[in-house]
DRENZA-68833 format. One record per residue (C-alpha): residue in one letter; x, z, y. Coordinates in steps of 0.25 Angstrom, whole numbers. Example, Ala and Ser with C-alpha at 12.3 -4.5 7.8 and 13.67 -1.06 7.14 Angstrom:
residues 2
> aa, xx, zz, yy
> A, 49, 31, -18;
> S, 55, 29, -4;
***
This chain:
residues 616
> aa, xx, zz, yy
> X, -342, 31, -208;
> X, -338, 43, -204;
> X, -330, 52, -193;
> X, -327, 67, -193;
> X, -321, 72, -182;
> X, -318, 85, -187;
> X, -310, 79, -197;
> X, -296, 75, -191;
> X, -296, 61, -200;
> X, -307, 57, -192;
> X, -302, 64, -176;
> X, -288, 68, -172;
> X, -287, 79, -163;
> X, -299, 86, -168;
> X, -310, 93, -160;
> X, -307, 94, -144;
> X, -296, 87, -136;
> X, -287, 89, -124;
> X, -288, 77, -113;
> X, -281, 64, -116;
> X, -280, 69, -132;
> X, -279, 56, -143;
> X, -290, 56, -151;
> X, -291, 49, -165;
> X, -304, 47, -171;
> X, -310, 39, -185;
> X, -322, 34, -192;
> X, -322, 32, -205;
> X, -331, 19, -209;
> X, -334, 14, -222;
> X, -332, -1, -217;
> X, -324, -8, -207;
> X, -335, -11, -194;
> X, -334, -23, -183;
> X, -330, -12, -173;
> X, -329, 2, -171;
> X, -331, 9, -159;
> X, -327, 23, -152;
> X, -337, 28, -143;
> X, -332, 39, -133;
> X, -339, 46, -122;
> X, -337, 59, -113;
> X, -344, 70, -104;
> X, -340, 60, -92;
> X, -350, 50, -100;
> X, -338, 40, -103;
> X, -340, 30, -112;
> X, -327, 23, -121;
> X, -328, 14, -133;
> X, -315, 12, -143;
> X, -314, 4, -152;
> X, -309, 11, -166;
> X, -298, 5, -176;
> X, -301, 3, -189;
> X, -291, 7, -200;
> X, -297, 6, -214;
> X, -311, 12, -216;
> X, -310, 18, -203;
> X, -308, 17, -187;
> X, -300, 23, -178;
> X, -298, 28, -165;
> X, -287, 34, -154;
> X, -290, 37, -142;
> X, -287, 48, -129;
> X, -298, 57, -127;
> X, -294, 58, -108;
> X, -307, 64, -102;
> X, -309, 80, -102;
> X, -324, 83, -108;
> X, -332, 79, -119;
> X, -330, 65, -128;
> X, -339, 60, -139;
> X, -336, 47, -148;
> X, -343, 40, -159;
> X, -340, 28, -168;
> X, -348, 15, -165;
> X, -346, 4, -177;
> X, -349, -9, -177;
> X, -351, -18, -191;
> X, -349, -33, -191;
> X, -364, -35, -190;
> X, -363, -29, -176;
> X, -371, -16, -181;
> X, -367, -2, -175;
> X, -366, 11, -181;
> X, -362, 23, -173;
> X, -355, 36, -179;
> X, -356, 49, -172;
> X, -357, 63, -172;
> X, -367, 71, -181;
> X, -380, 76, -175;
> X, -378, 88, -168;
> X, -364, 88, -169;
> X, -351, 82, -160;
> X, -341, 82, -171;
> X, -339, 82, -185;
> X, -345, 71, -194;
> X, -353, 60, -189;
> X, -364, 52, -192;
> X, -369, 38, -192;
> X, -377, 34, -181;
> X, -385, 21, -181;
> X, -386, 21, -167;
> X, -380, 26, -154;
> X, -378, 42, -156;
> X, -379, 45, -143;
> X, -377, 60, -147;
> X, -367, 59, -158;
> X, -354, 61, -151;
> X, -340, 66, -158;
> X, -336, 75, -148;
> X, -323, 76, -141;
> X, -320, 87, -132;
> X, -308, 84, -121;
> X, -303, 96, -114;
> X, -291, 95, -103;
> X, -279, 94, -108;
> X, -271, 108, -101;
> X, -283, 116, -107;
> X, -278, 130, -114;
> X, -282, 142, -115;
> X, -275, 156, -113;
> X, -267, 159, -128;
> X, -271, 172, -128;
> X, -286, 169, -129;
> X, -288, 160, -140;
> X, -289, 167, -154;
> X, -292, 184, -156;
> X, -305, 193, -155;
> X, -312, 195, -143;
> X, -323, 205, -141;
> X, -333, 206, -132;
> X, -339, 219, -124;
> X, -351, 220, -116;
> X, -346, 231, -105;
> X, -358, 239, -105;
> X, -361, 239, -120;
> X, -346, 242, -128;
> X, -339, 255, -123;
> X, -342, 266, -112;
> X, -329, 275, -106;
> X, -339, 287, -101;
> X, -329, 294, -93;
> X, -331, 279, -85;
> X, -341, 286, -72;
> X, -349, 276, -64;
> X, -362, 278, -55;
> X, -373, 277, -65;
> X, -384, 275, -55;
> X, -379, 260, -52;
> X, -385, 258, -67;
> X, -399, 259, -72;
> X, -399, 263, -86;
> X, -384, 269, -93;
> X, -386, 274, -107;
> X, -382, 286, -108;
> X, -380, 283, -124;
> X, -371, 273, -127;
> X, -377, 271, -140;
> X, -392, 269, -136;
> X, -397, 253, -139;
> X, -398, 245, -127;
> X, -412, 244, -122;
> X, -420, 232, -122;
> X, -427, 233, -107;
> X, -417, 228, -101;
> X, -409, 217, -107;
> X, -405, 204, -98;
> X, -400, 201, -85;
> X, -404, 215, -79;
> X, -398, 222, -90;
> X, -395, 237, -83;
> X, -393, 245, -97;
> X, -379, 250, -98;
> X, -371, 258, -108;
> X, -359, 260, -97;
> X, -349, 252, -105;
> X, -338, 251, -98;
> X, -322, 245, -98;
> X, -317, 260, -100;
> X, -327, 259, -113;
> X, -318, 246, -117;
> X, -304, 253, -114;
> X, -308, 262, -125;
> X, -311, 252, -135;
> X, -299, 245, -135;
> X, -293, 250, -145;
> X, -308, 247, -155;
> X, -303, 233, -149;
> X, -293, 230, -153;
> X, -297, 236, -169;
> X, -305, 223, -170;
> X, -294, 215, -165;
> X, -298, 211, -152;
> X, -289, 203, -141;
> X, -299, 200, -131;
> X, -313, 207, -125;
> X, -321, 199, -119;
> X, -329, 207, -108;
> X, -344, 206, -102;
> X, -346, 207, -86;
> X, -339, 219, -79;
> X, -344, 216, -67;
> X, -350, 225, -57;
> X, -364, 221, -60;
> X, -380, 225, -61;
> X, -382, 223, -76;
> X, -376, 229, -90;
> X, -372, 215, -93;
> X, -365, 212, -79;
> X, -366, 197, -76;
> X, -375, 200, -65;
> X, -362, 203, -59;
> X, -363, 211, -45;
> X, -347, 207, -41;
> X, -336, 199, -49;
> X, -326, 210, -43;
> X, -329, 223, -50;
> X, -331, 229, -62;
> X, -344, 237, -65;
> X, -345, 251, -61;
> X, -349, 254, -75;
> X, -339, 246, -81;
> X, -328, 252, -75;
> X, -316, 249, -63;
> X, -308, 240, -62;
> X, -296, 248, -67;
> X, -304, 249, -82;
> X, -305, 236, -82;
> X, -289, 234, -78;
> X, -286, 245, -88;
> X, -294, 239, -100;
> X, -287, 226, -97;
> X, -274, 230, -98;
> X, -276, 241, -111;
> X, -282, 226, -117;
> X, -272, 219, -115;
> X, -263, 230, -118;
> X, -269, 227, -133;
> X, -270, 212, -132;
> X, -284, 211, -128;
> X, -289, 201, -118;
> X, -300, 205, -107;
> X, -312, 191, -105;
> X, -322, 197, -94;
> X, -336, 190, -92;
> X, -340, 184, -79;
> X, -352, 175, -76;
> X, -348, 168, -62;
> X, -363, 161, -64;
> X, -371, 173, -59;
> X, -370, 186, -54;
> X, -379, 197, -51;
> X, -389, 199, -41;
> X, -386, 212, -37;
> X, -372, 208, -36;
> X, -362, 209, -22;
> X, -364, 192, -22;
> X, -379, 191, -23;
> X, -384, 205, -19;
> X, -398, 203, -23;
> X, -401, 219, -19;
> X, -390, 222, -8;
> X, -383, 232, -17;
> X, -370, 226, -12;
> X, -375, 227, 3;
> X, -381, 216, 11;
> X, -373, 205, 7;
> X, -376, 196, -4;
> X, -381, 182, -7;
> X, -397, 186, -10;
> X, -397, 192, 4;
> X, -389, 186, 13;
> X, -391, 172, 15;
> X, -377, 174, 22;
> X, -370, 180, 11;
> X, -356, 173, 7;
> X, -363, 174, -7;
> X, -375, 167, -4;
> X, -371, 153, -8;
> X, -364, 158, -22;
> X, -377, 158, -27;
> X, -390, 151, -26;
> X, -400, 155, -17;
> X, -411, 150, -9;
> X, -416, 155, 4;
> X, -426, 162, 0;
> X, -416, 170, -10;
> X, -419, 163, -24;
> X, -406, 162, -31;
> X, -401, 158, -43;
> X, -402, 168, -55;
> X, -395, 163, -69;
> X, -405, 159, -79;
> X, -416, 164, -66;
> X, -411, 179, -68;
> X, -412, 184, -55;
> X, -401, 194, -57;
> X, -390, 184, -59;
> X, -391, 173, -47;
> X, -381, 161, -51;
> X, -371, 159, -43;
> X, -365, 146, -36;
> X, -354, 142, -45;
> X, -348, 131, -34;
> X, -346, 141, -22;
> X, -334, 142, -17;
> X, -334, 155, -13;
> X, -342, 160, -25;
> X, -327, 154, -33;
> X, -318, 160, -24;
> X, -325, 173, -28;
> X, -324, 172, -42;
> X, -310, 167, -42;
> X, -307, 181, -34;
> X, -315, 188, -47;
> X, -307, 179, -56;
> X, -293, 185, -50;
> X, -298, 198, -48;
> X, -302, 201, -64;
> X, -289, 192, -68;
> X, -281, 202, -60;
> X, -285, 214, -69;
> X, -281, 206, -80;
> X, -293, 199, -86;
> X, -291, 188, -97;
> X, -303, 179, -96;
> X, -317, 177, -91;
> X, -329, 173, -100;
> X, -339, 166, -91;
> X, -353, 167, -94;
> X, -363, 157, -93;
> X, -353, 146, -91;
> X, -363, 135, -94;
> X, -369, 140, -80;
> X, -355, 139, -73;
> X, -352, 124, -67;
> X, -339, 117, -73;
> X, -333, 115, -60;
> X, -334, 131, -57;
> X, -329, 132, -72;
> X, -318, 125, -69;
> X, -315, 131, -57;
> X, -316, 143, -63;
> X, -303, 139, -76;
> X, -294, 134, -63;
> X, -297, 149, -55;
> X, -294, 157, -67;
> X, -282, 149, -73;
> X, -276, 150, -60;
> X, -277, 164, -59;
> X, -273, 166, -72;
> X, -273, 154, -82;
> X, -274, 165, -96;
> X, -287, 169, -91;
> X, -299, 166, -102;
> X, -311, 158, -96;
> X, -323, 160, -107;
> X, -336, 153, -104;
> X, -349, 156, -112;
> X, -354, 145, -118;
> X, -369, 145, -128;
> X, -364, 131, -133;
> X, -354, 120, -136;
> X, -345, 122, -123;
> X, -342, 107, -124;
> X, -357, 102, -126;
> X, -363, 111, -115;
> X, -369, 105, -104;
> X, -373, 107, -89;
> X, -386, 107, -84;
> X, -384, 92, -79;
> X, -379, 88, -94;
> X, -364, 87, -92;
> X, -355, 94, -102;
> X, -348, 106, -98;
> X, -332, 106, -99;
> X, -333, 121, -104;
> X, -320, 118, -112;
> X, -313, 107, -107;
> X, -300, 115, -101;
> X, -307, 117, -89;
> X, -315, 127, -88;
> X, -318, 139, -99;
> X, -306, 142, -111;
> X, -317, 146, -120;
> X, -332, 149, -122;
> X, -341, 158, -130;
> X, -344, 152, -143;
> X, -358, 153, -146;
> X, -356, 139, -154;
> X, -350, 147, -165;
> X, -358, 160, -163;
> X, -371, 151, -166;
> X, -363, 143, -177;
> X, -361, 156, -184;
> X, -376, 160, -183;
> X, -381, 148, -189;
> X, -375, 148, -200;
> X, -373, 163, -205;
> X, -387, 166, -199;
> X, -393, 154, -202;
> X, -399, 151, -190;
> X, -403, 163, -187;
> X, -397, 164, -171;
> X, -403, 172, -160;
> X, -416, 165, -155;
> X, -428, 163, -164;
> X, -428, 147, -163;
> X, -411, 145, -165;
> X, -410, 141, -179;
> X, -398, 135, -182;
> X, -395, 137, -198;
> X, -382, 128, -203;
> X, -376, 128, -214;
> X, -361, 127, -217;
> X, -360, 112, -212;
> X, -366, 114, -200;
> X, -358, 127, -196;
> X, -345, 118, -199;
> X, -351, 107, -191;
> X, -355, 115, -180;
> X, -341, 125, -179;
> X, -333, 112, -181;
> X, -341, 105, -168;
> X, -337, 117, -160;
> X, -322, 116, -165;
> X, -322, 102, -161;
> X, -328, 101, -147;
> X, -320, 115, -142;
> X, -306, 112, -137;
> X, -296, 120, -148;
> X, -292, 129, -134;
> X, -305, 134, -134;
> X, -308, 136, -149;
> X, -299, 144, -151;
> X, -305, 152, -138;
> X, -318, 153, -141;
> X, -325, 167, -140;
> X, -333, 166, -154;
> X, -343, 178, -155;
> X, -355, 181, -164;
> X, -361, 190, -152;
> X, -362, 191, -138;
> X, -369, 198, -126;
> X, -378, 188, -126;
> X, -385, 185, -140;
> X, -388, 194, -152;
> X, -376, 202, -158;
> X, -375, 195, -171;
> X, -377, 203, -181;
> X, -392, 203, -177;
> X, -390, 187, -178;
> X, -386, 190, -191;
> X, -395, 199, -196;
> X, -408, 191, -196;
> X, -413, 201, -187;
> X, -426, 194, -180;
> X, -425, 187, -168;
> X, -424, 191, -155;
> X, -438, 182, -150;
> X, -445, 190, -162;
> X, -444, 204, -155;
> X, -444, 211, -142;
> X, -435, 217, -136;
> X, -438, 230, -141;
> X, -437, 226, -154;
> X, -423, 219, -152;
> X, -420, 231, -149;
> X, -423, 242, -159;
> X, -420, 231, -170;
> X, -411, 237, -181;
> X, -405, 229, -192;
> X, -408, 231, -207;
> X, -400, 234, -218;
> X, -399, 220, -222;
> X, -400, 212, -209;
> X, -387, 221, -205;
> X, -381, 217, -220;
> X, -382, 202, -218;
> X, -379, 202, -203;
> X, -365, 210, -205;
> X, -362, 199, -215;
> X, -364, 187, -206;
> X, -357, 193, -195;
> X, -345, 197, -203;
> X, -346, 181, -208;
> X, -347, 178, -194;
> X, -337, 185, -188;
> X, -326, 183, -196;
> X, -331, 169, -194;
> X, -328, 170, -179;
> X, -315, 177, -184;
> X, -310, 166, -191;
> X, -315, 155, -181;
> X, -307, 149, -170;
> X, -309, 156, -157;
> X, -311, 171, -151;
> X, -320, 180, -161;
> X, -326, 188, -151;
> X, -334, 203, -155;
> X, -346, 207, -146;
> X, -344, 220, -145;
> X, -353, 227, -157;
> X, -352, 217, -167;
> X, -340, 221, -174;
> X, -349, 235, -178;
> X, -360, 227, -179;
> X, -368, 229, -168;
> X, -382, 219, -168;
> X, -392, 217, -159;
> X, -401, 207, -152;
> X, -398, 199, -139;
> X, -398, 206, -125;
> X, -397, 217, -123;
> X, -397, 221, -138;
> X, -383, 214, -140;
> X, -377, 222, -130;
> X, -379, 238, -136;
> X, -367, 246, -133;
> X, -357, 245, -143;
> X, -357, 255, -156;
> X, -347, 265, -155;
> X, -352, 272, -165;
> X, -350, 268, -178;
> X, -357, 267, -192;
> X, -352, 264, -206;
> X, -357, 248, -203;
> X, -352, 249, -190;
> X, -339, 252, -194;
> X, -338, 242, -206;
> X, -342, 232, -195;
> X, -330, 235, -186;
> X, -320, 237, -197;
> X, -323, 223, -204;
> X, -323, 217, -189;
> X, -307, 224, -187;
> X, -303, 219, -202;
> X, -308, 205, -199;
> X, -304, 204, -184;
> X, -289, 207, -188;
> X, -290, 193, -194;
> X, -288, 189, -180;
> X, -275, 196, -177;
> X, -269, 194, -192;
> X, -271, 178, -193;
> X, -267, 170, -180;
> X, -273, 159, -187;
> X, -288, 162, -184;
> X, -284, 162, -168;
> X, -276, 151, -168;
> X, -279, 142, -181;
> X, -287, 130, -184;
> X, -300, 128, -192;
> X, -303, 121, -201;
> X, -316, 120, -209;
> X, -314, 121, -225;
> X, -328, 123, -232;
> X, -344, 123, -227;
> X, -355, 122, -234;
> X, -370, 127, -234;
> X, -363, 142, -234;
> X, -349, 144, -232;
> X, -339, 139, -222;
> X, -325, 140, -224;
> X, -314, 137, -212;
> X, -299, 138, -210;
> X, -292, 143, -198;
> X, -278, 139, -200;
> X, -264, 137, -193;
> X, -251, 135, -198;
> X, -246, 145, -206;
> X, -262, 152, -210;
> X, -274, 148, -213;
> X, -286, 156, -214;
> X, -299, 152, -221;
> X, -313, 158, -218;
> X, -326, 156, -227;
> X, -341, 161, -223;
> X, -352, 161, -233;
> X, -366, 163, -226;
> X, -374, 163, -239;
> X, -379, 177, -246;
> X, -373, 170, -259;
> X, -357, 170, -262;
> X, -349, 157, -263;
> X, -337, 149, -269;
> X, -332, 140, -260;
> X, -321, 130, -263;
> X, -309, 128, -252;
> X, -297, 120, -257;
> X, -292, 124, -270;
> X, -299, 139, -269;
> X, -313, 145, -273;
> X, -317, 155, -263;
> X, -330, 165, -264;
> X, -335, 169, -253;
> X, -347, 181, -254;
> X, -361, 177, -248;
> X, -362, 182, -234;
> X, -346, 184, -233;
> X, -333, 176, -228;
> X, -318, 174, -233;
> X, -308, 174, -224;
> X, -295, 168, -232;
> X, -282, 170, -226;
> X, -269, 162, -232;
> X, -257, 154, -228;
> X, -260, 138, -228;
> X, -248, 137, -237;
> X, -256, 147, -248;
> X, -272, 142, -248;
> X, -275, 134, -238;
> X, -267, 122, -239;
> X, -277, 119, -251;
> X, -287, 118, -243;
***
């Protein structure tokens, strides 16, 4: 017997469905069985039964899909001498090819993921290049004057490493980046194709890092005023560039005009005035403990179900939409509650229904949980548009680095198979809306730049600090770590969703997790410099030449131990993309044609569908 639901012979619509969408689905069987039954269950813990037609060496089954969340099925079959056998999905995985179990597969599911039928997403987002800029770190405007003392430590170099002493929550090392710093790197912007920046905090704020912020209402004095930051709005969209800022409405800083830890912001505050109109947006007890997220005293959590703490943030929302804004990334949305998520779509949709809400998301947004067990409704239509792929981000490490990932113990080598199984279960459980939205990077702020993944540099456990610090790549660990990030990104590139660029990686910047990741940004270019950011212009323009790879379909067309080979396609282009992750060259077979590929390389093949690729 078997059942693919990736194959559209065996499931009709594939992968995610709107509410009240008809589903079809087939089990091929080698024999006619007394019965054959469809089980179906959801999030809500319903249970249904069908019972499937058979039609000549298989059986068959329509049915609605009505209930908003997460649906799982497998086949129960039943022979004439009252034995059962149950078919469901593969270990491990929610879709694809199942297996035979031969009893109750109590964890081998078919996903189906049912999202609300008005779910859309702002047009303009879906598709492009985004880049992403750590304020502190990517460009400083020096005529930009602010008071000094307020910091504790300003490089007077901008090209000095960052130290190692102070790295985390309390991170007060700064390089003055500022938004007059990005003003004058639009124009380097928009040479790698860019049509969206995604932004870290600009919040007035205690740390380099600023989500420890001190109010949601203005900008950083180092940063800049608020007329910077309404000027580099509209000289971005004057080129087509979009403008995402960060925000965490889970915590903010102790030193901050809400919680006023140290009276900078007077005597008000929640820690010291048990009267405060700030005291119950947080948790405190009477004798002053709080709160702090992850037990960092520096950031108490606040109270997400306050009223009043909602009616602030929807004043913060109208007041960064009205300079002209075009999304917010949410951090730690995991740590956000799905009523105050929800609350959150319906107060920015009405304000402005063509704002962006990005959450980050470590995991499968579909399969993540709550602390009580329940499945999160991240991407059901009403809540986030999007989330941080870090799915695809660890896909791609596993396989081109073989297993080789941040941490010491994460060892997750695949091969071609699993990689297709794996990108394909994230294809299936994402609803199309968001696929085709989804921030996909190889670096961000918060793990190791990727080069340093890919250079098979040591871990991070193995040295201290220091050491992380002063580490210099060789020769050869730099040779074979610029050819798996070139694989790599032009993988992202030609993937479905939002390549996104931390800032430094299109010159090949590297460098260890916090605060190592976060250097300021190379102006200064050498030779390998340069070759880096003109082979990241050449390739990104592939984004602004073929419509196809921001609006296509996928389609896989060859995997094996090595190589993987896909299309993205509509109706007048297709364009096909080959890795090869082995050292050694290969001949690989598509269709009618013989295609070499060198070791440590990709092929990117660009024709009409009329020409090549309708013999595939």
């Amino acid at each position: 017997m078997i059942h693919n639901n990736f194959d559209k012979k065996y499931k009709l619509p594939f992968g995610a469905v709107k509410q009240g969408t008809e589903i079809y689905l087939r089990i091929d069987v080698d024999k006619e069985y007394k019965q054959c039954f469809l089980r179906l269950w959801t999030t809500a813990q319903k249970e249904q039964r069908y019972k499937m037609n058979y039609v000549d060496g298989y059986y068959e089954i329509n049915f609605p899909i009505e209930e908003v969340g997460l649906n799982w099925y497998f086949f129960i079959l039943e022979d004439f001498n009252d034995n059962l056998k149950f078919y469901g999905s593969d270990y491990g995985y929610t879709a694809g090819t199942g297996i035979e179990y031969s009893s109750y597969p109590h964890k081998g599911g078919f996903q189906i993921t049912c999202y609300k039928k008005d779910f859309s997403i702002p047009s303009w987002f879906s598709g492009g290049i985004m880049y992403q800029i750590f304020p502190d770190r990517f460009a400083r405007d020096y005529t930009h004057k602010f008071n000094t003392e307020k910091y504790k430590f300003i490089h007077d170099n901008w090209d000095e490493p960052v130290g190692h002493t102070n790295c985390g929550a309390d991170n007060f090392e700064y390089y003055g980046g500022n938004i007059s710093g990005i003003i004058n790197k639009i124009e380097y912007l928009k040479s790698l194709s860019i049509n969206k920046i995604y932004i870290n905090p600009i919040f007035k704020s205690k740390s380099n890092h600023r989500y420890d912020v001190s109010t949601y209402l203005e900008i950083d004095e180092m940063i800049g005023l608020i007329d910077d930051f309404k000027k580099l709005i509209e000289l971005c969209h004057k080129d087509n560039i979009k403008v995402i800022i960060d925000v965490s409405w889970n915590h903010v800083g102790d030193d901050s005009i809400y919680f006023n830890k140290y009276k900078t912001f007077g005597e008000d505050g929640a820690y010291n005035n048990k009267n405060s109109n700030y005291r119950d947006w947080f948790y405190i007890k009477d004798n002053n403990e709080y709160v702090g997220w992850w037990g960092i005293e520096t950031l108490p959590v606040l109270n997400k179900y306050n009223q009043n703490l909602r009616k602030h943030i929807e004043k913060a929302v109208e007041f960064w939409t009205s300079l002209g804004i075009d999304g917010f990334r949410l951090d730690v949305i995991d740590e956000l509650p799905d009523q105050f998520l929800e609350w959150f779509r319906v107060t920015v949709k009405n304000i402005n229904k063509d704002i962006i809400i990005m959450g980050e998301v470590w995991d499968d947004a579909t399969l993540k949980k709550d602390s009580n067990g329940a499945f999160r409704s991240f991407l059901y239509g009403n809540s986030q548009d999007s989330v941080m792929n870090y799915c695809l981000r660890n896909l791609v490490i596993d396989f081109l680095a073989y297993g080789c990932s941040e941490k010491e113990t994460l060892h997750y080598n695949i091969d071609g198979v699993n990689f297709y199984k794996r990108y394909m279960n994230i294809l299936n459980n994402y609803p199309i809306e968001s696929l085709h939205s989804m921030m996909n990077f190889l670096s961000t702020h918060d793990v190791n730049r990727i080069l340093t993944v890919f250079s098979e540099c040591p871990y991070s456990e193995t040295l201290t600090k220091e050491e992380q610090g002063k580490f210099v790549l060789t020769s050869s660990q730099y040779d074979i770590g610029i050819k798996r990030l070139k694989i790599a990104w032009s993988f992202m590139l030609c993937s479905i969703g939002i390549p996104s660029i931390f800032y430094g990686d299109e010159i090949g910047m590297c460098g260890y997790n916090d605060p190592f990741n976060r250097n300021p940004m190379k102006w200064n270019l050498d030779k390998d410099n340069m070759d880096m950011l003109n082979w990241f212009k050449d390739i990104n323009s592939l984004r602004v030449k073929h419509e196809v790879l921001n609006a296509g379909g996928t389609k896989f067309l060859y995997f094996d131990t090595d190589v993987i080979a896909f299309s993205r396609y509509d109706e007048s282009e297709e364009l096909i993309y080959i890795m090869n992750r082995s050292t050694e060259a290969r001949d690989i077979i598509i269709g009618d044609h013989n295609i070499h590929i060198n070791g440590l390389g990709y092929e990117i093949i660009i024709n009409h569908s009329d020409m090549f690729c309708n013999q595939i």
